[in-house]
MARTOR-736451 format. One record per residue (C-alpha): x, y, z. Coordinates in steps of 0.5 Angstrom, whole numbers, padded with zeros to 4 digits, always signed. Each point is the difference from the previous one (the first is absolute). Last residue first. Layout:
XYZ ...
//
This chain:
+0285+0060+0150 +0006-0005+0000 +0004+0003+0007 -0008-0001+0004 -0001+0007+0005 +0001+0001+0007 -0007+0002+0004 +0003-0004+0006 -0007-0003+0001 -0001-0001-0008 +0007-0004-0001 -0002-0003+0006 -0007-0002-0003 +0004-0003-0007 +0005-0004+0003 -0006-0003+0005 -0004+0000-0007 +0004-0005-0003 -0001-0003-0007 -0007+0002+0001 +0002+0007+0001 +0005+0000-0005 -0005-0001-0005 -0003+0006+0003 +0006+0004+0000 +0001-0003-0007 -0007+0002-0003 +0000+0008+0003 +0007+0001-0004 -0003-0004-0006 -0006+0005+0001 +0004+0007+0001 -0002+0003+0005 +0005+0000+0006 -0001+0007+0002 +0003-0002+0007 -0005+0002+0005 -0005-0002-0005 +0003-0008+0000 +0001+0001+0007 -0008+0001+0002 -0001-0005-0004 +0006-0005+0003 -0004+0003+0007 -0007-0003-0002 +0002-0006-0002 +0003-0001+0007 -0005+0003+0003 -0005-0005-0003 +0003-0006+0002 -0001+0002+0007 -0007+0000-0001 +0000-0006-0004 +0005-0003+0007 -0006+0002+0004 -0006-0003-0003 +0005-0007-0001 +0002-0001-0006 -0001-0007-0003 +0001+0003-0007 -0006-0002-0004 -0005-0001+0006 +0002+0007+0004 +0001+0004-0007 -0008-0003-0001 -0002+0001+0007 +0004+0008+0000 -0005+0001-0007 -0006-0003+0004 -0003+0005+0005 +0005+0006-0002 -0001+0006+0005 -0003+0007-0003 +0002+0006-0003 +0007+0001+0001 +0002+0006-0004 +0002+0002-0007 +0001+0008+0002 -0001+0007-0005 -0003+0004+0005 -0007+0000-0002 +0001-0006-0005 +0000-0005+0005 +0002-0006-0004 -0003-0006+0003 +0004-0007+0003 -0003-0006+0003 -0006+0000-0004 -0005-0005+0001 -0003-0002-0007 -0006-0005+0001 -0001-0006-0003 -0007-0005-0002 -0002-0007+0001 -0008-0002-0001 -0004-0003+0005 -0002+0004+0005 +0006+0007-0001 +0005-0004+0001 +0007+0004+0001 +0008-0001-0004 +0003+0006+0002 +0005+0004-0005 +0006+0003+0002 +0001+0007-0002 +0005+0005-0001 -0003+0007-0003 +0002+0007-0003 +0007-0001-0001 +0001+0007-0004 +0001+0003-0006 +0002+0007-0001 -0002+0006-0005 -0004+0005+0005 -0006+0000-0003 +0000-0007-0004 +0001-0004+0007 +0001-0007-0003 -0002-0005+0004 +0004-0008+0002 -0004-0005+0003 +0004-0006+0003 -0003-0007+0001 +0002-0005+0005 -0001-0007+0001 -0003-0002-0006 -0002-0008+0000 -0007+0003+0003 -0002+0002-0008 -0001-0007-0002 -0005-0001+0005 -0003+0006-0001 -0002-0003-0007 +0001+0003-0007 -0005+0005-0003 +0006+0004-0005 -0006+0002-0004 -0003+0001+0005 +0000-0001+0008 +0005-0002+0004 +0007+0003-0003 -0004+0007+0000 -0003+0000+0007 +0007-0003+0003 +0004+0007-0003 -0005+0004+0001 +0001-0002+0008 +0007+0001-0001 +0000+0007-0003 -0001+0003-0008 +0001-0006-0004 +0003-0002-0006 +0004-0006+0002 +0008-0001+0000 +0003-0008+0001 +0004-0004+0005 -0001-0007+0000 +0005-0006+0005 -0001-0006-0002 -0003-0005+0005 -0006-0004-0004 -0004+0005+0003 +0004+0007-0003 -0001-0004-0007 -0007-0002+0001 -0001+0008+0001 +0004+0003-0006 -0004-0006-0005 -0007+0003+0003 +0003+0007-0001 +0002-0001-0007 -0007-0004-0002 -0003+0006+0003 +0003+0005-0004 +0004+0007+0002 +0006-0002+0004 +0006+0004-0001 +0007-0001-0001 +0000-0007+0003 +0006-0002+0005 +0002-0007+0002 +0004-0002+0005 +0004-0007+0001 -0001-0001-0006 +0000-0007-0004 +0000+0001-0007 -0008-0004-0001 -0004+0004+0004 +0004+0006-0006 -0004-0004-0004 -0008+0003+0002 +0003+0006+0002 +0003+0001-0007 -0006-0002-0003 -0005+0004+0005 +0004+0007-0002 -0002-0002-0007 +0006-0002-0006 -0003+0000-0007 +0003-0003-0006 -0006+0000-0005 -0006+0005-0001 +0002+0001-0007 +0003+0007+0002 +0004-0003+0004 -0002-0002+0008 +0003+0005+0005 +0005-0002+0004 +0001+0000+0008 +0007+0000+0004 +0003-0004+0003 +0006+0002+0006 +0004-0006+0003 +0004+0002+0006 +0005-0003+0004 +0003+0006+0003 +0007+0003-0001 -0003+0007-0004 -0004+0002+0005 -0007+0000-0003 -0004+0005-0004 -0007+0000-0002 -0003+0003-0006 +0000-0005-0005 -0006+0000-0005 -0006-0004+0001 +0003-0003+0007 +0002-0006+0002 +0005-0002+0005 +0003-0005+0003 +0006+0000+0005 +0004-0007+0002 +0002+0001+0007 +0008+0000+0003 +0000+0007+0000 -0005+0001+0005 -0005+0004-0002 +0000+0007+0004 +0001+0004-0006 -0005-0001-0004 -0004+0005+0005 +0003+0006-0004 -0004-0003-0006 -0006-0001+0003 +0000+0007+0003 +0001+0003-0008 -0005-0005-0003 -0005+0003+0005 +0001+0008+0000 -0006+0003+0000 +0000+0001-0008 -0007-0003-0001 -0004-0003+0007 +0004-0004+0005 +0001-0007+0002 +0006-0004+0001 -0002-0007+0002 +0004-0005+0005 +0002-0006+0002 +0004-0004+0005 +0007-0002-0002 +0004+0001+0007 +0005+0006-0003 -0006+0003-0003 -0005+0000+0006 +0007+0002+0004 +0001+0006-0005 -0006+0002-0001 -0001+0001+0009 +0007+0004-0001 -0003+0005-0005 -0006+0002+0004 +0005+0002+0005 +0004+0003-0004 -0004+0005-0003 -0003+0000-0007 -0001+0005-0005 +0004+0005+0005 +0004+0003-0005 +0007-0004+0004 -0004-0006+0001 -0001-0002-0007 +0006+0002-0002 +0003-0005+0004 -0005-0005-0001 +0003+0001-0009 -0003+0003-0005 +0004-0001-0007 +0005+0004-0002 -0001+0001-0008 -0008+0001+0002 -0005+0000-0003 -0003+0003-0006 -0008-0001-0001 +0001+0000-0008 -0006+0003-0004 -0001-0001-0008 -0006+0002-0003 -0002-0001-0008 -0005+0006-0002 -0007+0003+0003 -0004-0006+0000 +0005-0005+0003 -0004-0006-0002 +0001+0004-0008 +0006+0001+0001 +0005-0004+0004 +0002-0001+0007 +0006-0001+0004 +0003-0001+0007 +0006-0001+0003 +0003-0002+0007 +0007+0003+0001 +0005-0007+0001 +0005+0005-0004 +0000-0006-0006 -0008+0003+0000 -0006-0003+0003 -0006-0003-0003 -0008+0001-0001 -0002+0002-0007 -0006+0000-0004 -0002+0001-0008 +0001-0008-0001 -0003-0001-0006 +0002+0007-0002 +0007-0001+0003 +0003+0000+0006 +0005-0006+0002 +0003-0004+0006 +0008-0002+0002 +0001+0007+0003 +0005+0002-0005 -0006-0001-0005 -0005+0004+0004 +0004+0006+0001 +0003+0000-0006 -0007-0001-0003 -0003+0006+0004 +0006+0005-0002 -0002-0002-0007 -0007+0001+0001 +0001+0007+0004 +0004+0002-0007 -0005-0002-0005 -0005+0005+0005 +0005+0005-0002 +0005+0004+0003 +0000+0000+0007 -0001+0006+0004 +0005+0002+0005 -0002+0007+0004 -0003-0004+0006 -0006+0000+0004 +0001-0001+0007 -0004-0006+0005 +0002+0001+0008 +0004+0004+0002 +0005-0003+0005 +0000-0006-0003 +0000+0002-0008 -0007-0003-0003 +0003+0001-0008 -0004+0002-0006 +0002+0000-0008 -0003+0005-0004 -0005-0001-0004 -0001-0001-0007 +0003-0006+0000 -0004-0004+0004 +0000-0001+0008 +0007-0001+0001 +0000-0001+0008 +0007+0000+0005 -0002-0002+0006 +0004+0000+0007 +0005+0006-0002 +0006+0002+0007 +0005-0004-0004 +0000+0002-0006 +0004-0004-0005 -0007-0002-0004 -0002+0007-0001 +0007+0000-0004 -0001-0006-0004 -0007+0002-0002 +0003+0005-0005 +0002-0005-0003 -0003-0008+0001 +0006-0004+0001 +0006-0002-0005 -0001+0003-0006 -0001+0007+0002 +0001+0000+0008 +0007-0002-0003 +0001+0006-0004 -0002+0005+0004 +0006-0003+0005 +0005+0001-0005 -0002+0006-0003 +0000+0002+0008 +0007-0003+0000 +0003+0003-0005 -0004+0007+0003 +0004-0001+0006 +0007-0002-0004 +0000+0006-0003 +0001-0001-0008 +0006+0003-0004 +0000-0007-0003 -0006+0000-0003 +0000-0005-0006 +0004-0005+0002 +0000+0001+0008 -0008-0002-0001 +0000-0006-0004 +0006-0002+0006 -0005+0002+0005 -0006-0003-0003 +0004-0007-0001 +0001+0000+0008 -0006+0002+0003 -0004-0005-0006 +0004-0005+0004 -0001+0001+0006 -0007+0001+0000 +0000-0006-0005 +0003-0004+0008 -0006+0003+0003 -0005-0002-0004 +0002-0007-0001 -0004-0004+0004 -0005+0005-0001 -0001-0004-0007 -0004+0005-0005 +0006+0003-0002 +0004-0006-0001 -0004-0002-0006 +0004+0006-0004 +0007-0003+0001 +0006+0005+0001 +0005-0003-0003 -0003+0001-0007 +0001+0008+0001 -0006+0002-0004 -0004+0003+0006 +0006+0004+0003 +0001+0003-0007 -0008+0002-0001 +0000+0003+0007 +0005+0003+0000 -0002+0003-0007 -0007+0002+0003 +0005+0004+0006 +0004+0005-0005 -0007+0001-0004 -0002+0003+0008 +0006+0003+0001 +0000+0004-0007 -0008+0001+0002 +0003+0003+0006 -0001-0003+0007 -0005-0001+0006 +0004-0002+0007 -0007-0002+0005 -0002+0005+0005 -0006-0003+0002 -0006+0004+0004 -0005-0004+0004 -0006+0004+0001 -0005+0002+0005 -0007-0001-0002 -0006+0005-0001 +0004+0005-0005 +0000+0007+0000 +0007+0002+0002 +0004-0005+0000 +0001-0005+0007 +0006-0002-0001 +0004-0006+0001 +0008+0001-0003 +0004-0007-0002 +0008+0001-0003 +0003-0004-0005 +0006-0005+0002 +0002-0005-0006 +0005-0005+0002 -0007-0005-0001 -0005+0003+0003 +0002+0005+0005 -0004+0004+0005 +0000+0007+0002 -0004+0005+0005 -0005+0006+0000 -0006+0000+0004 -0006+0005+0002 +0001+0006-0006 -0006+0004+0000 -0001+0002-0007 -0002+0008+0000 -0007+0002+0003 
//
């Protein structure tokens, strides 16, 4: 049997367009991920360590900067333009496309990761993973799934190298104190690294790449991993500060559905949020303060937890608070005061359904009480189908305090539920205390909630009907909303369109 070619495509990294081919090669086990990347001759190749060389000595061009990502873009710039004038002086019968490949090849060199740049510019690839330097890179492609490469890395120095800048860029470090890396690159991709000997086989780098264009309801909507429906009944717990926790098991879509949540804050209210590494993404008008955790140096000093940043960021007047991901008890107990002593808390958690959800937070080593656990009115649990590739909102549920003799407990009741059948989320069941809660809070009525809804649902509707999904043009629909929503609700009646979007 041939090699099976089962997609071909482009991507551009840096003004450099290199083709991708998946195969399926004959008497291999895994797909492969083929990269069409500019190779050159050893003249070129001389040509290349010479520009480096003469780039690096230009004074104007300082070396410390390399590691500021604050500068990135510009030293891009700058590099791009002293290597076309090095370029034009000793080739000057030069194309301009192989020009502009050198170029590119040139700036993934000194200022990224290689070979990894042009991984990086996929936008169909989640995963990229160096494992050492003896195998090849794998990537988890979306369509795919994990594919094996035909890039290898160098040597085990150069994985290190790639790890430091990584670190560094990020504000952290890996060394042999510190043989451990979580941080996220200048691009906001997630990345993580390892040393040998923790990482038995050689050093390791694995990025979880985002996306450039984040998420928004929109695009939720439209892949049917959400529906509007169960979209509105977010929007109006958020819109009216009642709180609520993301659950889900790993890559089922947890950071993603919070951040297309984000938008439904008024603009007038002071976000806080605290993550590890930063994943989330709000509209760029909003009042938003986002912390990060630090890890300590290698004498143990200078550490920032998730509890320190919880703990100060009581102290900075949110209106809401969004934790990256509660893990501890302390964190948890620390979350739960701060939604009694009224601010508004949203945080994601490792749990596969609703009821594991109150399991897990009820019992150790979380261990906290049910009584702090009803300060949560709606929890969604998010679920990631592996066989056909799609993420899906599996529950909505509110939970219900009980007695059970003297002791109090909790029980989920779900009010929408992913049938996977034929691929629906469907009314479950009637809410006992979410539309009590909104009533308390607004001052609503039954009726005018329900009527509430509607109204939401049909902006949502229109959103999708009008492919507006980028996240600043979701934010200032929704600004616009809370601004007026009569103007806003006869824009959405006529199906007419906002000028400024």
């Amino acid at each position: 049997m041939a090699d099976k070619l089962l997609k071909e495509y482009e991507v551009e990294s840096d003004g450099v367009g290199i083709g991708v081919k998946v195969v399926y090669r004959q008497g291999e086990f895994v797909k492969s991920y083929l990269v069409d990347i500019p190779e050159y001759g050893e003249g070129t190749k001389a040509l290349l360590v010479n520009l480096k060389r003469e780039i690096i000595m230009d004074s104007s061009l300082k070396a410390e900067k390399l590691l500021d990502p604050k500068f990135i873009e510009q030293l891009k710039l700058q590099f791009r333009q002293r290597g076309e004038k090095l370029i034009s002086k000793e080739l000057p019968q030069i194309d301009a496309d192989t020009k502009n490949a050198i170029i590119g090849i040139l700036l993934n060199e000194m200022l990224g990761l290689g070979k990894l740049e042009f991984l990086l510019a996929d936008g169909d690839l989640e995963e990229i993973v160096v494992n050492n330097a003896k195998d090849p890179v794998w990537v988890y492609h979306k369509e795919f799934g994990w594919l094996k490469t035909d890039i290898n890395l160098d040597s085990e120095e150069q994985i290190q190298n790639y790890a430091s800048i990584i670190a560094r860029r990020g504000g952290k470090q890996i060394t042999i104190l510190t043989p451990l890396l979580d941080t996220h690159l200048v691009s906001g991709d997630r990345a993580n690294a390892t040393l040998f000997p923790i990482s038995g086989k050689g050093n390791t780098i694995t990025i979880r790449r985002f996306r450039r264009d984040p998420w928004t309801v929109t695009d939720f909507i439209k892949n049917k991993t959400a529906n509007s429906d169960v979209m509105a009944l977010i929007w109006m717990c958020m819109q009216y500060e009642l709180n609520m926790i993301l659950s889900g098991g790993t890559a089922s879509g947890k950071t993603s559905f919070m951040n297309i949540c984000l938008p439904f804050i008024q603009p007038n209210h002071r976000v806080l949020t605290i993550e590890d590494t930063r994943e989330l993404t709000l509209p760029e008008f909003l009042h938003w303060v986002p912390m990060t955790t630090r890890e300590p140096n290698a004498e143990g000093k200078g550490g920032v937890t998730m509890l320190d940043l919880l703990v100060n960021s009581l102290r900075q007047r949110p209106d809401r608070i969004i934790v990256g991901e509660t893990r501890r008890q302390r964190e948890a107990e620390v979350m739960f005061e701060a939604m009694h002593t009224g601010h508004s808390v949203y945080t994601t958690f490792h749990a596969n359904t609703a009821e594991e959800t109150i399991r897990r937070f009820t019992n150790p080593p979380i261990d906290i009480p049910p009584t702090l656990l009803d300060s949560v009115h709606l929890n969604v649990v998010m679920f990631r189908n592996r066989r056909l590739g799609v993420r899906r909102v599996l529950q909505v549920a509110e939970f219900i305090p009980e007695k059970r003799g003297n002791e109090e407990s909790l029980k989920a009741n779900t009010l929408y539920r992913w049938r996977p059948q034929d691929d629906l989320i469907l009314k479950d069941s009637d809410s006992i205390r979410l539309f009590d809660e909104l009533s308390m809070h607004t001052g609503l009525t039954y009726d005018e909630i329900k009527k509430d809804l509607v109204g939401k649902k049909k902006v949502l509707d229109w959103l999708v009907k009008n492919d507006l999904h980028n996240v600043n043009q979701v934010g200032k629909v929704m600004a616009r909303y809370y601004l007026d929503q009569s103007e806003v609700m006869a824009v959405v009646e006529k199906n007419k369109k906002f000028d400024d979007l």
